[in-house]
Backbone as JSON Lines, residues from 0, in Angstrom:
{"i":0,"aa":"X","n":[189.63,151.2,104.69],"ca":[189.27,149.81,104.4],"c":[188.54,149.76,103.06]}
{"i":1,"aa":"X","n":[188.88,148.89,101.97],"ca":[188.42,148.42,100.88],"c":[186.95,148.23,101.15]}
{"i":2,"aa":"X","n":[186.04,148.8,100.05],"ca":[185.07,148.19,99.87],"c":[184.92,146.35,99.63]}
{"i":3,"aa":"X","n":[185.71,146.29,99.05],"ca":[185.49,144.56,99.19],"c":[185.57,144.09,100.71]}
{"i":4,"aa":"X","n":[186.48,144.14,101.44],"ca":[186.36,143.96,102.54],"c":[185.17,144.14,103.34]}
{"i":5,"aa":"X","n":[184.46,145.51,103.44],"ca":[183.3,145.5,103.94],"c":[182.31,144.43,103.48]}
{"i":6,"aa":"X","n":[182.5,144.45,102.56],"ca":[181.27,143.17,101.82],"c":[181.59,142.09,102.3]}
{"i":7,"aa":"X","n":[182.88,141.51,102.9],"ca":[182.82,139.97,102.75],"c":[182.14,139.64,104.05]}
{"i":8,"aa":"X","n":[181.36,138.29,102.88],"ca":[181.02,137.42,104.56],"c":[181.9,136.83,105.28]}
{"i":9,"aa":"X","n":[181.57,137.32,106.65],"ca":[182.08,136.71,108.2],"c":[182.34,135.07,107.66]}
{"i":10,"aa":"X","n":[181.33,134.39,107.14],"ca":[181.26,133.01,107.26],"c":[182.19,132.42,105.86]}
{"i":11,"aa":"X","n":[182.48,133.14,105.38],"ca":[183.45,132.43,104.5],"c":[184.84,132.07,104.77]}
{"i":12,"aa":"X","n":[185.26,132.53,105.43],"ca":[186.91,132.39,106.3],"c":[186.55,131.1,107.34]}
{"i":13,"aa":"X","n":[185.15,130.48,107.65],"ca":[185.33,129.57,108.28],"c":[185.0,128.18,107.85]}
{"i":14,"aa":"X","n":[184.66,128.38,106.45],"ca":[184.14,127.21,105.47],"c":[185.34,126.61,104.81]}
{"i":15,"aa":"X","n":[186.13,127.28,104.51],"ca":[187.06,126.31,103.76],"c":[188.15,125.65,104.67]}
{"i":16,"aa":"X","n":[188.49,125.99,105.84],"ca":[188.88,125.06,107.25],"c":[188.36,123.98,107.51]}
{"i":17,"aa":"X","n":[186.88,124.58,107.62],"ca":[186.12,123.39,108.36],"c":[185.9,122.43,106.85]}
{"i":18,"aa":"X","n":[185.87,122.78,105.79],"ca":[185.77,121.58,104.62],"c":[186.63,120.83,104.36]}
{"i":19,"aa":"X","n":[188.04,121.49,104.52],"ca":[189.25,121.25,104.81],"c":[189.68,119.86,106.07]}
{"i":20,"aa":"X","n":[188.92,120.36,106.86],"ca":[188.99,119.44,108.36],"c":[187.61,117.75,107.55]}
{"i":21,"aa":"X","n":[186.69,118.0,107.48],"ca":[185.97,117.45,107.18],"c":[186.28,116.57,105.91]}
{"i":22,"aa":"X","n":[187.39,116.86,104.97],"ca":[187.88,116.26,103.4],"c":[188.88,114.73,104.58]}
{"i":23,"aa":"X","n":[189.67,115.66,105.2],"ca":[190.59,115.35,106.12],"c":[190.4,113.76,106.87]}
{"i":24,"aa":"X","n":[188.92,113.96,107.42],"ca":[188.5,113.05,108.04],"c":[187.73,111.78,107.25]}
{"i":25,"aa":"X","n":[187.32,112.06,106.25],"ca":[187.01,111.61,105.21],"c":[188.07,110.39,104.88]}
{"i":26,"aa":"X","n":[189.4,110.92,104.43],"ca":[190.43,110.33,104.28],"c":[191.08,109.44,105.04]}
{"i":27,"aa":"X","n":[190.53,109.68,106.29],"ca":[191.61,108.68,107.51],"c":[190.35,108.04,107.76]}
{"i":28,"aa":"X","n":[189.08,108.05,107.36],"ca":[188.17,106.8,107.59],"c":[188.29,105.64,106.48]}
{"i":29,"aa":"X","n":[188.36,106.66,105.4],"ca":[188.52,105.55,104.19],"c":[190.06,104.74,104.36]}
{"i":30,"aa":"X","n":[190.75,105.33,105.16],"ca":[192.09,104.72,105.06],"c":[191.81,103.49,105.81]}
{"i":31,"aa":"X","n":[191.45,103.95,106.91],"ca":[191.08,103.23,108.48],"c":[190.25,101.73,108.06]}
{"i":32,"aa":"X","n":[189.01,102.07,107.25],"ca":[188.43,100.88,106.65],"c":[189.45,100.17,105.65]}
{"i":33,"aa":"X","n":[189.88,100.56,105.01],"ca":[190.85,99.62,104.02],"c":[191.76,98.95,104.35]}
{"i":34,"aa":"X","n":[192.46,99.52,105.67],"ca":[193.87,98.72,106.44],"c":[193.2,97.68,106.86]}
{"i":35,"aa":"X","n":[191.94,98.0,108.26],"ca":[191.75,96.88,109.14],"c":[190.91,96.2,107.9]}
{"i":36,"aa":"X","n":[190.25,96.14,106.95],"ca":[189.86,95.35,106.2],"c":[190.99,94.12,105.68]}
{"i":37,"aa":"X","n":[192.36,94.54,105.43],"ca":[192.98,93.67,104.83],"c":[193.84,93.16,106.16]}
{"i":38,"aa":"X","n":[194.38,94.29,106.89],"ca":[194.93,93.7,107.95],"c":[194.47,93.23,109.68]}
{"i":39,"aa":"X","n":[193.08,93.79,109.58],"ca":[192.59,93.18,110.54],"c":[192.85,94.32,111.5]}
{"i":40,"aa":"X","n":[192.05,94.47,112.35],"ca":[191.82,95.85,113.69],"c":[192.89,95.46,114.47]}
{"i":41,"aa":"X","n":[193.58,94.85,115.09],"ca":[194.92,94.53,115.83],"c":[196.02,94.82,115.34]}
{"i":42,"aa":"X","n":[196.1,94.59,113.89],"ca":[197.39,94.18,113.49],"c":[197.52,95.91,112.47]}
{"i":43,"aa":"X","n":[196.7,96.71,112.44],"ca":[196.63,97.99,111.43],"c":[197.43,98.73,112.57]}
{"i":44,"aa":"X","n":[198.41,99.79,111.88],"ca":[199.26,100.5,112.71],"c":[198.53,102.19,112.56]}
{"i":45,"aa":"X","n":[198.59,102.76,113.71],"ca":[198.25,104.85,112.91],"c":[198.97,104.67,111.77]}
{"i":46,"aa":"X","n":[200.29,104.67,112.16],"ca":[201.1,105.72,111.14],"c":[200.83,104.98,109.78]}
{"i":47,"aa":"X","n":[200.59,103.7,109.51],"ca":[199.92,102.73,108.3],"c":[198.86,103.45,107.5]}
{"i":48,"aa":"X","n":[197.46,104.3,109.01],"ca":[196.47,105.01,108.75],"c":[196.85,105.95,107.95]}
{"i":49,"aa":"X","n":[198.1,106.7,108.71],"ca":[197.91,108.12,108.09],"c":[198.69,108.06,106.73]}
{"i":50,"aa":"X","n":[199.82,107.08,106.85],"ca":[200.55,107.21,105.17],"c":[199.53,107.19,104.35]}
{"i":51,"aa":"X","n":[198.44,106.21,104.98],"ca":[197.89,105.74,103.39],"c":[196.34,107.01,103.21]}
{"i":52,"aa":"X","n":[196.2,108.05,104.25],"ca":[195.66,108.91,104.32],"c":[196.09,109.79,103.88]}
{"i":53,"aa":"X","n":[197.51,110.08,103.47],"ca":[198.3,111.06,103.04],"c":[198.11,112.07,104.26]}
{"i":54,"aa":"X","n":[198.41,111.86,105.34],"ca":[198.6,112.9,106.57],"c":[199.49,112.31,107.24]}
{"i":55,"aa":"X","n":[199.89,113.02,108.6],"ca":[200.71,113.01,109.16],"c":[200.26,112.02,110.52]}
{"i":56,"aa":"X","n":[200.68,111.79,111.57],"ca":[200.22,110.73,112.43],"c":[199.24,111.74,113.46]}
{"i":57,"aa":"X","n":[199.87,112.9,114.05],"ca":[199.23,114.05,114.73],"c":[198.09,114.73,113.86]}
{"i":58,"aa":"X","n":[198.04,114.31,112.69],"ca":[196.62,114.7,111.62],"c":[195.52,113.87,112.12]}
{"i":59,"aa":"X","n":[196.1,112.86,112.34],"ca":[194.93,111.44,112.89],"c":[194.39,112.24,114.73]}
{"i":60,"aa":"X","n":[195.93,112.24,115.51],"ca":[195.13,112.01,116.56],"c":[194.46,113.8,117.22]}
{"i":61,"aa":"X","n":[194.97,114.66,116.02],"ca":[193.58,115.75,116.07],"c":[192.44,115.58,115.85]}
{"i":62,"aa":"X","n":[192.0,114.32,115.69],"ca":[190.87,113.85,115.29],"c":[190.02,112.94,115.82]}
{"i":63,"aa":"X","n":[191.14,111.83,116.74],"ca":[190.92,110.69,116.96],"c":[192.0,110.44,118.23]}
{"i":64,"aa":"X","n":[191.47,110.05,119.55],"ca":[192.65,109.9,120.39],"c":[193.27,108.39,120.88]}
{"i":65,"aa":"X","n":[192.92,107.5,119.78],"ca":[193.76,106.44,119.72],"c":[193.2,105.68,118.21]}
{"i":66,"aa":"X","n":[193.81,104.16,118.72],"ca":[192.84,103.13,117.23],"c":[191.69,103.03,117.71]}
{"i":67,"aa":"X","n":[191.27,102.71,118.75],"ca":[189.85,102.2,119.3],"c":[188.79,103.41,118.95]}
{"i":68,"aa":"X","n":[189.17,104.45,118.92],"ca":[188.22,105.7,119.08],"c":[188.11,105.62,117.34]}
{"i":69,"aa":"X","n":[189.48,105.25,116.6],"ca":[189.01,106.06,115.06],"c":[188.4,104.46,114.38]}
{"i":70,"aa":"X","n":[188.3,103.26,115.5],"ca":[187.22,102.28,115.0],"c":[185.97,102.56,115.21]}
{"i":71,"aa":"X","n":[185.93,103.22,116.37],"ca":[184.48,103.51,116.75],"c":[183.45,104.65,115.5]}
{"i":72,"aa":"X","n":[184.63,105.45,115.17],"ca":[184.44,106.64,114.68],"c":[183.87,106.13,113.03]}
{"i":73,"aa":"X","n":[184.62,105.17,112.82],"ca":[184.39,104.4,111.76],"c":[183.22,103.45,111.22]}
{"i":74,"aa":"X","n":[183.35,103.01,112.81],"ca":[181.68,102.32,112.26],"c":[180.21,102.95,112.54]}
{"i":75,"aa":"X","n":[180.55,104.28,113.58],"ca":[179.72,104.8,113.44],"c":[178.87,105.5,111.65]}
{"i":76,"aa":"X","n":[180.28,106.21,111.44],"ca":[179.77,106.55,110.24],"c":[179.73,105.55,109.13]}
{"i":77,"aa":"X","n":[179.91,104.51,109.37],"ca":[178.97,103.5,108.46],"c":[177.91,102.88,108.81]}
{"i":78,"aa":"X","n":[177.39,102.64,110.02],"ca":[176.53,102.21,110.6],"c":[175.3,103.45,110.04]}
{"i":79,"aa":"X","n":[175.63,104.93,110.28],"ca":[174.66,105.9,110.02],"c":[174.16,105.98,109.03]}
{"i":80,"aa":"X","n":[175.05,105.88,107.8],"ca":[174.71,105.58,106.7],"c":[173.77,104.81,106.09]}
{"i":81,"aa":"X","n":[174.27,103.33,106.7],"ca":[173.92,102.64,106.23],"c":[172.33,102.35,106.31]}
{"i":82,"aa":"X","n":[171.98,102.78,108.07],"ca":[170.93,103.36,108.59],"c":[169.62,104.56,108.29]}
{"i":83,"aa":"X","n":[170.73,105.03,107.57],"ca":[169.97,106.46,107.47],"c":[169.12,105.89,106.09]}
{"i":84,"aa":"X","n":[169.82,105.06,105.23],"ca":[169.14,104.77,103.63],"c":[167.95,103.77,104.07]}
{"i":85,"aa":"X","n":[167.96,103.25,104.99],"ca":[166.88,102.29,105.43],"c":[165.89,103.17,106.37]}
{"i":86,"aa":"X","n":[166.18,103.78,106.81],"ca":[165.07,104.95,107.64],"c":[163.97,105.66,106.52]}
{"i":87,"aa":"X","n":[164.85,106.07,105.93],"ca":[164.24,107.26,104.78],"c":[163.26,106.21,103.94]}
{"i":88,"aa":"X","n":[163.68,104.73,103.54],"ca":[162.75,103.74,102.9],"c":[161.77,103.35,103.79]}
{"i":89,"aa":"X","n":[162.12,103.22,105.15],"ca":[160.77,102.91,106.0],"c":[159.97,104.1,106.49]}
{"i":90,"aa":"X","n":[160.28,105.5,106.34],"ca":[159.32,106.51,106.59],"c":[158.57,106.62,105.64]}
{"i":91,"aa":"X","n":[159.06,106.47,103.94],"ca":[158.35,106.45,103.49],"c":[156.73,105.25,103.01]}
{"i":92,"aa":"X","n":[157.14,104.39,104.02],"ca":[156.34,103.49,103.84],"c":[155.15,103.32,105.22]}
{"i":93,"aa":"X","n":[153.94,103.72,104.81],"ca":[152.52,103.26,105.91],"c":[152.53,102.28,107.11]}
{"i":94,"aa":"X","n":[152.65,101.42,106.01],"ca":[152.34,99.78,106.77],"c":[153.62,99.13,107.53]}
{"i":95,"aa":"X","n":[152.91,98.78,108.66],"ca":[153.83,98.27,109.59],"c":[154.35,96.82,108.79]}
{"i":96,"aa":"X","n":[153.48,96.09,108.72],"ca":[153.84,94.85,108.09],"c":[154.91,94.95,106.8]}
{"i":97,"aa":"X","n":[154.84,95.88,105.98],"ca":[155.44,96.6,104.73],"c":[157.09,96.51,105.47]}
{"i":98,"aa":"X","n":[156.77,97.35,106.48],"ca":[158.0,97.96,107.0],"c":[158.62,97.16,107.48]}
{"i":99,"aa":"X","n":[158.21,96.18,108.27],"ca":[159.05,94.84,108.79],"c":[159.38,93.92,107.56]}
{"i":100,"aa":"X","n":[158.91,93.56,106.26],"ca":[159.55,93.21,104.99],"c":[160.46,93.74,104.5]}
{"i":101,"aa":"X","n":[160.61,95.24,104.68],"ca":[161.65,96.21,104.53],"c":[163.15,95.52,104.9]}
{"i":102,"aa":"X","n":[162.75,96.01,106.35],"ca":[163.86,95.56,107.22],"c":[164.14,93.91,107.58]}
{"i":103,"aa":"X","n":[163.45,93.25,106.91],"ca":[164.19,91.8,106.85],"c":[164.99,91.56,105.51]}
{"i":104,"aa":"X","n":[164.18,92.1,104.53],"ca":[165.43,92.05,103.23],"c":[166.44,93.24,103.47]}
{"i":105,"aa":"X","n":[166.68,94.08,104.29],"ca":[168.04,94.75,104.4],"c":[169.09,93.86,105.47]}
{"i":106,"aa":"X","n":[168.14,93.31,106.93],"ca":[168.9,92.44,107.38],"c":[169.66,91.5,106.76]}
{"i":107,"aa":"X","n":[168.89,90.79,105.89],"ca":[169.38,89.2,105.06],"c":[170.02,89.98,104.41]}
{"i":108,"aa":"X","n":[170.46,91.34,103.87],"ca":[171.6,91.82,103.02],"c":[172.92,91.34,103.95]}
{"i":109,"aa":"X","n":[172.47,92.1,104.74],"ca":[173.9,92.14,105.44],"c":[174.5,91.05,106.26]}
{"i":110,"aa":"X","n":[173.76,90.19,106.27],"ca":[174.32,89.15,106.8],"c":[174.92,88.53,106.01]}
{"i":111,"aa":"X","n":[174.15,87.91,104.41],"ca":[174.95,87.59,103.38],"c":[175.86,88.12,102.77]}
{"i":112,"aa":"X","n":[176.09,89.27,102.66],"ca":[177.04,90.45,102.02],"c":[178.31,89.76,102.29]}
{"i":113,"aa":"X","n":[179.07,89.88,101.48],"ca":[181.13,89.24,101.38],"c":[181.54,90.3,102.68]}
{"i":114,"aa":"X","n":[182.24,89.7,103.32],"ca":[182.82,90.29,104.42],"c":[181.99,90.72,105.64]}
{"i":115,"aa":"X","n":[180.41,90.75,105.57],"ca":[179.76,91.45,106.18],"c":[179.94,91.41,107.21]}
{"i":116,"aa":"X","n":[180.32,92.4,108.68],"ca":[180.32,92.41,110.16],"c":[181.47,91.42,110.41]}
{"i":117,"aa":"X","n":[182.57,91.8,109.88],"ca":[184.09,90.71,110.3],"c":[184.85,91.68,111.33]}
{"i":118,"aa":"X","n":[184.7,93.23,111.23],"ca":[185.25,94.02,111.49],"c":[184.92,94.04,112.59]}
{"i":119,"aa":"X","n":[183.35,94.65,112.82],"ca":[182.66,94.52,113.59],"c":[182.95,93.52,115.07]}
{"i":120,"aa":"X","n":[182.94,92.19,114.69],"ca":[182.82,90.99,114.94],"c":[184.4,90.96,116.01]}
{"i":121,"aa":"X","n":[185.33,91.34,114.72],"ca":[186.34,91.42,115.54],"c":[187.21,92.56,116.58]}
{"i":122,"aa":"X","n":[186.53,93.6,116.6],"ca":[186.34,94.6,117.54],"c":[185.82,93.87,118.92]}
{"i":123,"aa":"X","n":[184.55,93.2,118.79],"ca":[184.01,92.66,120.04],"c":[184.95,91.79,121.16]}
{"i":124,"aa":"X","n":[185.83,91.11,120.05],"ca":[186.55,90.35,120.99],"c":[187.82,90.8,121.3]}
{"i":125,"aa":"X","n":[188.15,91.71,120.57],"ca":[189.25,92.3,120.97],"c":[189.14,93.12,122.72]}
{"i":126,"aa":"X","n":[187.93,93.79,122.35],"ca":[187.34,94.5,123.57],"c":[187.39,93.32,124.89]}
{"i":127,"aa":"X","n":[186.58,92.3,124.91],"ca":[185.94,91.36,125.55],"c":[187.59,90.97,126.26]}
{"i":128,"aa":"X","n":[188.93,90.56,125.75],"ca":[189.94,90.13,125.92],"c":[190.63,91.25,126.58]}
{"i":129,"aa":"X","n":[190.62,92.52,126.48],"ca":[191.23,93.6,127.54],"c":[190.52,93.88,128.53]}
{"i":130,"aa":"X","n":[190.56,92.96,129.65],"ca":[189.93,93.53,130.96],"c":[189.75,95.21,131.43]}
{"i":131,"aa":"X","n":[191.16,95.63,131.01],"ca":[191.35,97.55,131.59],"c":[190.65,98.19,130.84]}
{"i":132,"aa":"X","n":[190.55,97.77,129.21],"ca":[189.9,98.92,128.04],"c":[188.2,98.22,128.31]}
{"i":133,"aa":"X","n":[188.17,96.7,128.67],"ca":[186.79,96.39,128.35],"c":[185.94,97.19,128.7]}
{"i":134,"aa":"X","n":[185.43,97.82,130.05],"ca":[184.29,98.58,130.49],"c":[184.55,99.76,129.07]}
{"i":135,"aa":"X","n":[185.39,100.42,128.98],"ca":[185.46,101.87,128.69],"c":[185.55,101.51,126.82]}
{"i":136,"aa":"X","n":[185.56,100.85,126.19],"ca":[185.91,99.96,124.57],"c":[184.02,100.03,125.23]}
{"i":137,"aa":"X","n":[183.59,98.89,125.76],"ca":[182.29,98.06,125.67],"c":[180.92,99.53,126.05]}
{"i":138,"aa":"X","n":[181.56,100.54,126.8],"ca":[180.43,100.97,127.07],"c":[180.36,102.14,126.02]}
{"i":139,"aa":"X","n":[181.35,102.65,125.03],"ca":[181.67,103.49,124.02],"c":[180.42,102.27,122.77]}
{"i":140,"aa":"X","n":[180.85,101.26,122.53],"ca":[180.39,100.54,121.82],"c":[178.71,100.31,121.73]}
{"i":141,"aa":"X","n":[178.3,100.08,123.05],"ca":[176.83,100.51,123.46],"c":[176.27,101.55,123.13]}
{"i":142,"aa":"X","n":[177.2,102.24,123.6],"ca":[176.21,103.6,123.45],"c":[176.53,103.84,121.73]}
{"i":143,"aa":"X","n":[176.8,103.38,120.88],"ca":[176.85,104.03,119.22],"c":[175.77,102.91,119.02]}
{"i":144,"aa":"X","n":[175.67,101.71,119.24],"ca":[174.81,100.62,118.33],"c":[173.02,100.88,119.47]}
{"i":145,"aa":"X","n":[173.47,100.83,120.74],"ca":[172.54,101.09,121.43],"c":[171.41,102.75,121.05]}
{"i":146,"aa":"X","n":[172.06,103.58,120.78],"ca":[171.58,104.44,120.12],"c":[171.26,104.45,118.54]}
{"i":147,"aa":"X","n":[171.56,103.93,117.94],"ca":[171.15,103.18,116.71],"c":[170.1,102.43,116.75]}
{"i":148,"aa":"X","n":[169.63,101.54,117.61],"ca":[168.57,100.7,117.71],"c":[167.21,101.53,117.83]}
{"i":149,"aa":"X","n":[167.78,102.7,118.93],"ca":[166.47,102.91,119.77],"c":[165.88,103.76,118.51]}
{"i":150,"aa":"X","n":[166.54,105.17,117.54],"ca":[166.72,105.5,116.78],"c":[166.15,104.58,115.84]}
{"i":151,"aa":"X","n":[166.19,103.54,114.87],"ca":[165.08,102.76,114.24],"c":[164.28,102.15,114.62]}
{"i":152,"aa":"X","n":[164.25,101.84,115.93],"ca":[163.14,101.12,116.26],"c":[162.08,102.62,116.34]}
{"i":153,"aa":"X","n":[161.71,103.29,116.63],"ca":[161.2,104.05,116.67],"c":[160.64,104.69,115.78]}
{"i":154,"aa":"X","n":[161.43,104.31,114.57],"ca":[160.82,104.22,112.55],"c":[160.05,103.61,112.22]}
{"i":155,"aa":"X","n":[160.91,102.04,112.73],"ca":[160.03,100.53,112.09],"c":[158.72,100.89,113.17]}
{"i":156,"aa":"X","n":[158.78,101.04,114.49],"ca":[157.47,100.65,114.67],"c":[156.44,101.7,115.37]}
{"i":157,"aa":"X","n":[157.05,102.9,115.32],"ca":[156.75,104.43,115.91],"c":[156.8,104.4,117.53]}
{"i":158,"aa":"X","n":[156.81,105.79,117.59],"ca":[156.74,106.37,119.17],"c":[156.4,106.27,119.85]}
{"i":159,"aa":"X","n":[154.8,105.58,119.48],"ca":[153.71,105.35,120.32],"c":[153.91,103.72,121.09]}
{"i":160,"aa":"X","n":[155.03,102.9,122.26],"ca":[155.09,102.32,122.12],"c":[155.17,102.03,124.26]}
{"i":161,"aa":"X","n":[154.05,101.32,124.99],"ca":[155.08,101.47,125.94],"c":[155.98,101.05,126.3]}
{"i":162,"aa":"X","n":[157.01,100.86,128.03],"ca":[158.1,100.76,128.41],"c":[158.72,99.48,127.67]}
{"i":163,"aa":"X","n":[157.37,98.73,128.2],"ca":[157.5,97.07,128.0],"c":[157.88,96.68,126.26]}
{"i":164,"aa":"X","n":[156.91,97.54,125.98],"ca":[157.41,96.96,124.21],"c":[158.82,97.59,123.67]}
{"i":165,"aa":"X","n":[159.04,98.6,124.54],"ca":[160.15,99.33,123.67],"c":[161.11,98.03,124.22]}
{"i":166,"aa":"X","n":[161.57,97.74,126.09],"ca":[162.25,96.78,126.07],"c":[162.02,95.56,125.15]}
{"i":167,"aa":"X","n":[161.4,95.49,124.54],"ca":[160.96,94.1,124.28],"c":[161.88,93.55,122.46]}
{"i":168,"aa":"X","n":[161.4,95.31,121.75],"ca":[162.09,95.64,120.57],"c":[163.91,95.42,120.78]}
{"i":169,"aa":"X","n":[164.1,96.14,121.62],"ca":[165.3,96.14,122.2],"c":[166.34,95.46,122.29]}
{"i":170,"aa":"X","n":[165.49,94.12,122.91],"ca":[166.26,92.57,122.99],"c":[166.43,91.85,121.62]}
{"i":171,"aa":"X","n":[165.49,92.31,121.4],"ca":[164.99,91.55,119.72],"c":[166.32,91.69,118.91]}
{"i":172,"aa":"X","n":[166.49,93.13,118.72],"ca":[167.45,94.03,117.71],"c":[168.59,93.19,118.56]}
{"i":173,"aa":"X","n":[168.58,93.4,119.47],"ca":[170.38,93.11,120.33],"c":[169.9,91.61,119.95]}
{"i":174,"aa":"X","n":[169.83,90.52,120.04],"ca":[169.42,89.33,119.64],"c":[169.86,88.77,117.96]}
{"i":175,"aa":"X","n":[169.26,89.66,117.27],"ca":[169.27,89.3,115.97],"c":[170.8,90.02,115.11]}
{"i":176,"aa":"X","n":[171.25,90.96,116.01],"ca":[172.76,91.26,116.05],"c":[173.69,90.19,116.1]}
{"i":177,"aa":"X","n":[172.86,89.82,117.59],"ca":[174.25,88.55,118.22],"c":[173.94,87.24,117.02]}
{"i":178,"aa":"X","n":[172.92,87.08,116.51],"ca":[172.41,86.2,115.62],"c":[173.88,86.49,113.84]}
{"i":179,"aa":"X","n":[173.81,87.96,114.02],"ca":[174.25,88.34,112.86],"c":[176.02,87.89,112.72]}
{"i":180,"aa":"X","n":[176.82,88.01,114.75],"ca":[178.01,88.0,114.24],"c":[178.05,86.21,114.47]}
{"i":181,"aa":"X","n":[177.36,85.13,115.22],"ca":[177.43,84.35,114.7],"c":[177.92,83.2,113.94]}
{"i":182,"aa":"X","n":[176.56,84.21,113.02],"ca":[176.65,83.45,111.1],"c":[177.66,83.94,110.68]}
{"i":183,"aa":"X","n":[178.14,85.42,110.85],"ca":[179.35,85.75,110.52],"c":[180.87,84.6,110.78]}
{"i":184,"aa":"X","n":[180.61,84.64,112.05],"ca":[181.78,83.24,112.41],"c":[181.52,82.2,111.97]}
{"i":185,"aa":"X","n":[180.48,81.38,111.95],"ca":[180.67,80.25,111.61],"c":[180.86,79.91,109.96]}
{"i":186,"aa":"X","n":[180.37,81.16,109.59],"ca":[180.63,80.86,107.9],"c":[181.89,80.86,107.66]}
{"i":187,"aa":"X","n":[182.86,81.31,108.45],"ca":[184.2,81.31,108.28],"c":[185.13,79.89,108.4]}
{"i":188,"aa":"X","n":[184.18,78.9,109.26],"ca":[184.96,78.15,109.48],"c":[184.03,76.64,108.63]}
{"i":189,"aa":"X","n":[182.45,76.96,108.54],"ca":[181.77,75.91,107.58],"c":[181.2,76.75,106.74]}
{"i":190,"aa":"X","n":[182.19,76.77,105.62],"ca":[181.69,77.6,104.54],"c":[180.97,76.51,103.41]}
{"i":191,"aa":"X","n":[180.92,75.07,103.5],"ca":[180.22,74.16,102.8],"c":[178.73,74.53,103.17]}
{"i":192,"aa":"X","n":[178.6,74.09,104.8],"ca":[177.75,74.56,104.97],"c":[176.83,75.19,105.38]}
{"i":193,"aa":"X","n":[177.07,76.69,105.1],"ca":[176.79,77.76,105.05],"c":[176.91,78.73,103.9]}
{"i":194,"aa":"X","n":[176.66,78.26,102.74],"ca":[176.97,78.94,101.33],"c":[175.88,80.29,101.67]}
{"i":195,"aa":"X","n":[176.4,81.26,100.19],"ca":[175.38,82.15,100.46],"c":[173.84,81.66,100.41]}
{"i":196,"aa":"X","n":[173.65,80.88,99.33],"ca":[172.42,80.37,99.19],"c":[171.67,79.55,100.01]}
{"i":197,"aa":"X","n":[172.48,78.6,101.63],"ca":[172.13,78.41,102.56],"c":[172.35,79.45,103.18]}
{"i":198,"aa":"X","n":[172.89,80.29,103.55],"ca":[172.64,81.26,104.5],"c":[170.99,82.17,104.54]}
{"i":199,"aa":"X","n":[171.01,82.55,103.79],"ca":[169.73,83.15,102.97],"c":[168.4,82.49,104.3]}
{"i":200,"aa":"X","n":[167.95,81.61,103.67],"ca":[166.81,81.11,104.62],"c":[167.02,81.07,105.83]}
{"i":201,"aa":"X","n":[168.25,80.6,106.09],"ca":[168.27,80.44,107.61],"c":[168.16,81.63,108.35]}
{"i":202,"aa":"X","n":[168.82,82.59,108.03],"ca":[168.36,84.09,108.42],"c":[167.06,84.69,108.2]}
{"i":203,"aa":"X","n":[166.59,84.47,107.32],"ca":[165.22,84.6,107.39],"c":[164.5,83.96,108.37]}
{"i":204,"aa":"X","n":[164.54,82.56,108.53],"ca":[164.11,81.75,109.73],"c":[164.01,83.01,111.16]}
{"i":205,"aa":"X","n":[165.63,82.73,111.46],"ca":[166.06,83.49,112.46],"c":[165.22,85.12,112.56]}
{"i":206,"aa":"X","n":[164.79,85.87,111.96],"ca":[164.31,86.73,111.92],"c":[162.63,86.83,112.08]}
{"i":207,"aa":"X","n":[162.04,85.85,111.16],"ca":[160.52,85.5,111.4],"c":[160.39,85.47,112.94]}
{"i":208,"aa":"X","n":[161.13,84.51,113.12],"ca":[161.37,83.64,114.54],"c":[160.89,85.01,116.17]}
{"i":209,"aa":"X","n":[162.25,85.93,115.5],"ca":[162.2,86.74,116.78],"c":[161.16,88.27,116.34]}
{"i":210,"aa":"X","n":[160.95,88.39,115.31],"ca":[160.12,89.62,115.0],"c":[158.68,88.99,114.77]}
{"i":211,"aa":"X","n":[158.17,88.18,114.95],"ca":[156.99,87.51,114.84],"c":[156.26,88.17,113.41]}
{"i":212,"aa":"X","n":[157.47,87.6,112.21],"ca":[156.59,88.25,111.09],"c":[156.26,87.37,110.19]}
């Protein structure tokens, strides 16, 4: 046996697979967001996914074992993201009061944001309308946003919290969600009035309102 051989690391034969797998997935999320963005979560086909992923359709479901799973999969990793950049700004910040200003100008982002939570929005009812997938769609769905909540709430307002307040945070977040898809709908259909520049306050309202800030 070659001296080179003895030298190589064990762990290099399993890095460029797994980067490989990971580039992979990369690609069929970005695909995944761009279809149902233009064509809407119902109407996006796999094989639509994977052309425009440059893979094959069995590339997808090594990955993903239907559409519902590579939506889920999808908004998780935007949800984390999006999460994770607002965590890291509220750890670094002391003050509770600070921190709830934080997180009302990231809320009022996203509610105003072009397109914001359409996807989202329309996942829910898709779910809500299949009696057979609803439990098993609705309780997949919980558990990614439901674990998301508990996960920042636990930033914005720390650990130290009891039963009662954690439920209490809880409702709030699930509240100001249902608040979020909404404004999302109705701006769709009174976009006079609901411009961005009316939207703005009223979400703020809505937020003072239930976070007592």
């Amino acid at each position: 046996m070659s001296l080179k051989l003895l030298n190589m690391d064990p762990t290099r034969s399993t890095r460029k697979p797994q980067a490989r797998t990971e580039a992979t997935k990369a690609k069929i999320l970005d695909a995944a967001h761009s279809l149902f963005t233009e064509l809407g979560f119902e109407n996006t086909q796999l094989e639509e996914v994977a052309i425009r992923a440059g893979c094959s359709r069995g590339g997808i479901y090594a990955h993903y074992s239907n559409k519902e799973d590579l939506f889920l999969a999808l908004m998780e990793h935007r949800a984390s993201a999006a999460f994770r950049e607002l965590c890291k700004k509220l750890e670094e910040e002391p003050d509770l009061t600070k921190r709830l200003k934080l997180f009302k100008g990231w809320f009022v982002q996203q509610v105003c944001a072009p397109g914001a939570g359409t996807l989202t929005l329309e996942f829910k009812l898709y779910a809500v309308r299949r009696p057979k997938m609803r439990n098993d769609l609705l309780s997949l769905y919980n558990a990614l946003f439901t674990r998301t909540d508990k996960d920042f709430r636990d930033v914005l307002f720390g650990e130290k919290l009891t039963k009662a307040q954690r439920i209490a945070i809880e409702q709030r977040v699930a509240v100001l969600g249902g608040a979020l898809s909404a404004l999302i709908l109705e701006r769709h259909f009174r976009p006079a009035l609901l411009s961005p520049s009316d939207l703005r306050p009223l979400t703020e309202e809505i937020f003072d309102a239930l976070m007592h800030t």
